[in-house]
N, C-alpha and C positions, 0 to 999 in steps of 0.2 A: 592454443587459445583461439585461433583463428575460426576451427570447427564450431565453438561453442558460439562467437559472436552473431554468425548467422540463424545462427537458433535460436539467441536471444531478442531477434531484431536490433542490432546497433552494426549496420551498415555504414558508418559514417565515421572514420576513426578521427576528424576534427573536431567531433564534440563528445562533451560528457553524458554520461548515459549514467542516470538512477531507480533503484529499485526495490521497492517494500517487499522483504521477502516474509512472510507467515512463520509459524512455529513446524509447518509442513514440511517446507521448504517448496512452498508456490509461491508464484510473482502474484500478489495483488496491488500491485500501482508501478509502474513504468513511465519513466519521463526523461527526455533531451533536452540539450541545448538549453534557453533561458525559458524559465518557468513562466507564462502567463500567471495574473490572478486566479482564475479560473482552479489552473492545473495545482496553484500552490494549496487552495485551499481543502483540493479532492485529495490531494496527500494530507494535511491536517486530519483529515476527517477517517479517512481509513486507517489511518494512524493509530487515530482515536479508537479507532471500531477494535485494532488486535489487540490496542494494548489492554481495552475493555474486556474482549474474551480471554486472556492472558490470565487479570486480576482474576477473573470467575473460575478460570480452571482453577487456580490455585484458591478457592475457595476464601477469597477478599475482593468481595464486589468495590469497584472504585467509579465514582462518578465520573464523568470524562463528559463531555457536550450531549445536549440534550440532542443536536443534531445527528450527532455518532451514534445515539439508540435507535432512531429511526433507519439511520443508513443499514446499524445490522440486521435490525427485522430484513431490509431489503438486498442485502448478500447473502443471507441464511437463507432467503427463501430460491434464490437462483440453483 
Protein backbone atom coordinates (compact mmCIF):
# COMPACT_ATOMS: atom_id res chain seq x y z
CA UNK A 1 0.00 0.00 0.00
CA UNK A 2 2.67 2.15 0.80
CA UNK A 3 3.89 2.46 -3.11
CA UNK A 4 0.40 3.44 -4.21
CA UNK A 5 0.06 6.31 -1.49
CA UNK A 6 2.83 8.27 -2.89
CA UNK A 7 1.34 8.10 -6.27
CA UNK A 8 -1.78 8.96 -5.20
CA UNK A 9 -0.53 12.07 -3.37
CA UNK A 10 -1.63 11.33 0.35
CA UNK A 11 1.64 12.05 2.04
CA UNK A 12 0.06 12.55 5.28
CA UNK A 13 -0.98 9.33 7.01
CA UNK A 14 -2.94 11.70 9.92
CA UNK A 15 -5.52 12.66 7.67
CA UNK A 16 -8.21 11.29 5.48
CA UNK A 17 -7.89 11.50 1.94
CA UNK A 18 -11.02 11.31 -0.62
CA UNK A 19 -11.60 10.62 -4.11
CA UNK A 20 -14.15 10.64 -7.07
CA UNK A 21 -13.09 8.09 -8.99
CA UNK A 22 -15.09 8.05 -12.90
CA UNK A 23 -16.56 4.95 -14.54
CA UNK A 24 -12.61 4.85 -16.17
CA UNK A 25 -11.11 4.45 -13.14
CA UNK A 26 -9.58 8.24 -13.12
CA UNK A 27 -9.34 10.46 -10.20
CA UNK A 28 -11.62 13.49 -11.02
CA UNK A 29 -11.83 15.19 -7.55
CA UNK A 30 -9.27 14.66 -4.66
CA UNK A 31 -9.57 16.12 -1.21
CA UNK A 32 -7.80 15.93 2.59
CA UNK A 33 -8.37 16.67 5.82
CA UNK A 34 -11.54 19.13 6.43
CA UNK A 35 -13.29 20.10 3.43
CA UNK A 36 -13.56 24.00 2.91
CA UNK A 37 -16.90 25.40 1.40
CA UNK A 38 -15.37 25.92 -1.60
CA UNK A 39 -13.89 22.26 -1.98
CA UNK A 40 -17.36 20.68 -0.82
CA UNK A 41 -19.22 22.19 -3.37
CA UNK A 42 -16.59 21.31 -6.37
CA UNK A 43 -17.25 17.63 -5.31
CA UNK A 44 -21.10 18.27 -5.43
CA UNK A 45 -20.75 19.46 -8.60
CA UNK A 46 -18.55 16.99 -10.42
CA UNK A 47 -20.52 14.53 -8.84
CA UNK A 48 -23.14 15.84 -10.46
CA UNK A 49 -21.21 16.10 -13.93
CA UNK A 50 -20.48 11.75 -13.66
CA UNK A 51 -23.42 10.79 -12.47
CA UNK A 52 -25.06 13.07 -15.46
CA UNK A 53 -22.83 11.26 -18.01
CA UNK A 54 -23.44 7.90 -16.24
CA UNK A 55 -27.59 8.48 -16.85
CA UNK A 56 -26.71 9.42 -20.70
CA UNK A 57 -24.44 6.44 -21.31
CA UNK A 58 -27.18 4.32 -20.09
CA UNK A 59 -29.41 6.05 -22.49
CA UNK A 60 -31.73 8.06 -19.29
CA UNK A 61 -30.88 11.55 -19.60
CA UNK A 62 -31.47 12.76 -15.70
CA UNK A 63 -31.48 16.24 -14.78
CA UNK A 64 -28.88 16.98 -12.12
CA UNK A 65 -27.96 21.07 -11.51
CA UNK A 66 -28.03 23.30 -14.22
CA UNK A 67 -24.46 24.29 -12.88
CA UNK A 68 -23.22 20.45 -13.50
CA UNK A 69 -24.25 21.09 -17.48
CA UNK A 70 -21.96 23.89 -17.75
CA UNK A 71 -19.10 22.31 -15.68
CA UNK A 72 -19.37 19.32 -18.37
CA UNK A 73 -19.31 21.32 -21.48
CA UNK A 74 -16.01 22.58 -19.54
CA UNK A 75 -14.34 19.05 -18.59
CA UNK A 76 -15.39 17.49 -22.00
CA UNK A 77 -13.66 20.26 -23.54
CA UNK A 78 -10.06 19.75 -21.51
Amino acid sequence: MEYVRDMLGMTNNKVGYVYLIDENLKIRWGGCADATPEEVAALQVCTGVLLNRLEKAKGKPKNVEKSSESTDKTISSK
